[in-house]
N, C-alpha and C positions, 0 to 999 in steps of 0.2 A: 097916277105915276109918281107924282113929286110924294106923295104919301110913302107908297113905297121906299122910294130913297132915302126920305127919312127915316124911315125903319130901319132899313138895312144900317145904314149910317149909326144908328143909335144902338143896335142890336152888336157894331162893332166895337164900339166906344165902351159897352157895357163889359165888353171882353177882356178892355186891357185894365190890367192894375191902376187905381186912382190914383198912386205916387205920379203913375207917368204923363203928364202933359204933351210931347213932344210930336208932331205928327210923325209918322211912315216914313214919310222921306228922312226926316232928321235922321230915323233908326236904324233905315239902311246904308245912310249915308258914314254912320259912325261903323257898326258892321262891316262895310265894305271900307274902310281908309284901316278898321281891327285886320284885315283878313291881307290887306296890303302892306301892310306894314312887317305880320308875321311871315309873308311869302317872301318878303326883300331880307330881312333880318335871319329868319329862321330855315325856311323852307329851299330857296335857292341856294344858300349856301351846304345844306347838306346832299342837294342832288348834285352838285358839281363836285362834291369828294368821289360819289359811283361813278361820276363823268370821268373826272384824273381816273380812278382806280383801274377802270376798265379802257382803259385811253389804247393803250396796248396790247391789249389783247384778254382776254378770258386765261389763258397758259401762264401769262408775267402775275395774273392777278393771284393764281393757284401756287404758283409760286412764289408769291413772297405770301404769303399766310401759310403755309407748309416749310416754312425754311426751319433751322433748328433754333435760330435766337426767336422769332416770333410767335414757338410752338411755349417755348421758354418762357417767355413775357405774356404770352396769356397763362398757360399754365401758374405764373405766380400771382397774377391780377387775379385769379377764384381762387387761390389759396390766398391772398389778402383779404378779401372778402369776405372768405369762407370764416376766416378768426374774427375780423375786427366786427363782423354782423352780432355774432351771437353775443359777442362780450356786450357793446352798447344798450345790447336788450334786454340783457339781464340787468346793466345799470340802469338803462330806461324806466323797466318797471319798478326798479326799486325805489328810485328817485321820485318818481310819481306818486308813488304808494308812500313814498314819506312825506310828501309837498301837499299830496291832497288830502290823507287820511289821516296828520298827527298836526299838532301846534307844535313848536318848539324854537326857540331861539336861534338865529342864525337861519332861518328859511328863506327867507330872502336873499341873503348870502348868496343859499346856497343854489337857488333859481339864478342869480348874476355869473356863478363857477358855469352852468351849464354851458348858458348864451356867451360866454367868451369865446369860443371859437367860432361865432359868427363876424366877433368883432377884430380877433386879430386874424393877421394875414399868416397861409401854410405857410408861406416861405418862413416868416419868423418862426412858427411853433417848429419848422425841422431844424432851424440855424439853433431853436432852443435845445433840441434834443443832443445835436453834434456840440454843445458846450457842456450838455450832462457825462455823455456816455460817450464823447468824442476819445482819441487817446490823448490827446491834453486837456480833454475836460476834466469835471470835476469829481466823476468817480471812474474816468477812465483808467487809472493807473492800477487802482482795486480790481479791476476785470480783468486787465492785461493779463495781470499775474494769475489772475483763475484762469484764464483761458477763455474768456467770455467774449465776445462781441456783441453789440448790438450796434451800432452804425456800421453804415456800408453792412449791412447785412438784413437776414428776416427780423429779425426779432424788433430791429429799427424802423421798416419799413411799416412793419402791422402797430407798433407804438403812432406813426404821424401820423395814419390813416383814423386810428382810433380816436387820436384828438380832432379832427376834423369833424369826423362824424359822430361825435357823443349828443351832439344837442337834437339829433332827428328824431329819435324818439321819445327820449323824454320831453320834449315840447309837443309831440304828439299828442301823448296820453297824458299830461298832467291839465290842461285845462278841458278834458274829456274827463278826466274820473272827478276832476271839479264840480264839476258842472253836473254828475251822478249824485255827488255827493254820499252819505254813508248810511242814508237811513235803509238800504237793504242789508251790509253787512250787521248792522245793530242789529237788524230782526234774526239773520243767522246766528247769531252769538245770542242773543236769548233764545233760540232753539237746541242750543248747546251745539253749534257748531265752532269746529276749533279755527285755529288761523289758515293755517295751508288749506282746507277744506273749504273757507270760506273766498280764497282767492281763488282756487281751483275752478267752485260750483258756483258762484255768483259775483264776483269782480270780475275773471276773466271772460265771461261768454258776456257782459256790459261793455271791454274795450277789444274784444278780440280782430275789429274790423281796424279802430284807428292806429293798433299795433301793427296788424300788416303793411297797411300803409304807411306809417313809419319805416318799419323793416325795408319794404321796398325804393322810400327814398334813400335809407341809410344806404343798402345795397348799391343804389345810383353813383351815390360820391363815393362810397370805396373804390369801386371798378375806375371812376372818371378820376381820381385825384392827384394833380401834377407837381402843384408846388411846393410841400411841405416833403413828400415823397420822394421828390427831385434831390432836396437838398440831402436826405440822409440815406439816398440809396447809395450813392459814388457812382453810376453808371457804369455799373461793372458788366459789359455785355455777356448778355446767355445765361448772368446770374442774379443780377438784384433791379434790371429793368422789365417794368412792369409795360404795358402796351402802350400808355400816352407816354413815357420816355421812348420807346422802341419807335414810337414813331417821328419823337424830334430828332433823334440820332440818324432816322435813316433821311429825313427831309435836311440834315444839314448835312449829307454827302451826297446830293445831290440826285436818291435817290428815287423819284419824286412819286413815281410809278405805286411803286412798294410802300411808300410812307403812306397815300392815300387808303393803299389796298389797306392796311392795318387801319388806318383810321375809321376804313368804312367795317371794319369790325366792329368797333368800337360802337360806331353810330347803332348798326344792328341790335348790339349788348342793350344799347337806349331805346331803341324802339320795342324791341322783344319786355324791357323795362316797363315804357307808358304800356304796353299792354296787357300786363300783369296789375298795374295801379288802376287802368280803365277799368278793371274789372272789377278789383276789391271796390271802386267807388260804386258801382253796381249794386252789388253786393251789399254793400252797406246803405244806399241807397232804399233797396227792397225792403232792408231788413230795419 
């Protein structure tokens, strides 16, 4: 019998990875204070937005996400999206594709340009754009006179969203095609393959998974982003608020109902989100 035990015992040991020393307990113990911590922090606080949302009824809920400003506000949150996605990924991979496949002066730089907008705050980068393009900025006076806007308006909006999210993909893929390195495009290029060809047929099907993944966080913060946004929309209702404005406007008149309801849009927007990223992680996983 104790023979057994010790079998078993040692047949379990042999199981776990030798970094780990720590018994069962310690493991569930950290586990369960992980799984408490994200149910009080994370998980509570988004069940009680459906809790307000639907406080009042199923009808007040249908109706404030059918009103004409919230039809409005989301409508321009996927057309923010919709632009500022594809621009970053075009920068993305190019930026990548210069960081990891060329030497050149200034690469470093130009890795530091990227990661700056993790380092300043949106609120600054939209107070930056309303002192560019504001009308008393500094090439606001040039615009007036064309007839141009971009503060308080779209072209403002998809500008702050862009600089927030520029660094998601290209931090994506740059220590990924690193880390590839270039000895497959060398053998392309001595098979006489040309440039586009050889990104086409063998660089992209090497990053096509940690692209999406990027894409889909980049996607994440265009849809979510408040503060850079905030500042160079002007909160012009039914025309330059996007849904996380739509929703502080209606939570500061009080209307508490409807602000959640749109909020729990939002949150859906995110979870329909990790469920797209679960999967590419799959995916990429397999592959």
């Amino acid at each position: 019998m104790a023979g057994a035990i010790s079998v078993h015992t040692d047949s379990e040991a042999s199981k776990r990875p030798r970094h780990i020393t720590e018994s069962p307990v310690v493991k569930w113990l950290l586990i369960g204070l992980a799984l408490a911590f994200l149910g009080l922090v994370v998980a509570l606080p988004l069940v009680s937005v459906f809790v307000e949302a639907f406080r009042k009824g199923a009808e007040v809920y249908v109706k404030a996400l059918t009103e004409p400003d919230a039809l409005s506000a989301l409508k321009l949150t996927l057309l923010v999206a919709v632009i500022a996605v594809p621009l970053n990924t075009v920068f993305g991979l190019a930026a990548a594709w210069a960081v990891s496949k060329f030497s050149f002066k200034g690469k470093n730089f130009l890795i530091t340009l990227i990661d700056l907008p993790f380092a300043v705050s949106p609120v600054i980068a939209g107070l930056v754009y309303v002192l560019l393009f504001g009308a008393q900025g500094f090439f606001g006076p040039w615009l007036d006179e064309r007839g141009i806007q971009i503060v308080f308006a779209l072209p403002g909006i998809v500008l702050a969203t862009v600089f927030v999210t520029v660094p998601f993909i290209a931090r994506e893929l740059i220590p990924l095609m690193q880390a590839q390195g270039v000895q497959e495009e060398e053998a392309a290029a001595s098979l006489g393959a040309r440039g586009f060809a050889i990104f086409w047929r063998v660089t992209l099907p090497n990053i096509k998974w940690g692209l999406l993944y990027g894409i889909i966080l980049c996607n994440a913060r265009a849809m979510g982003e408040f503060g850079a946004v905030s500042v160079v929309s002007g909160h012009i209702r039914g025309q330059t608020n996007t849904l996380p404005l739509h929703v502080e406007i209606l939570y500061n008149e009080y209307q508490f109902s409807a602000s959640f309801a749109v909020a729990s849009l939002l949150v859906m927007l995110a979870v329909a989100t990790l469920m797209v990223k679960a999967i590419v992680q799959w995916k990429s996983s397999a592959h």
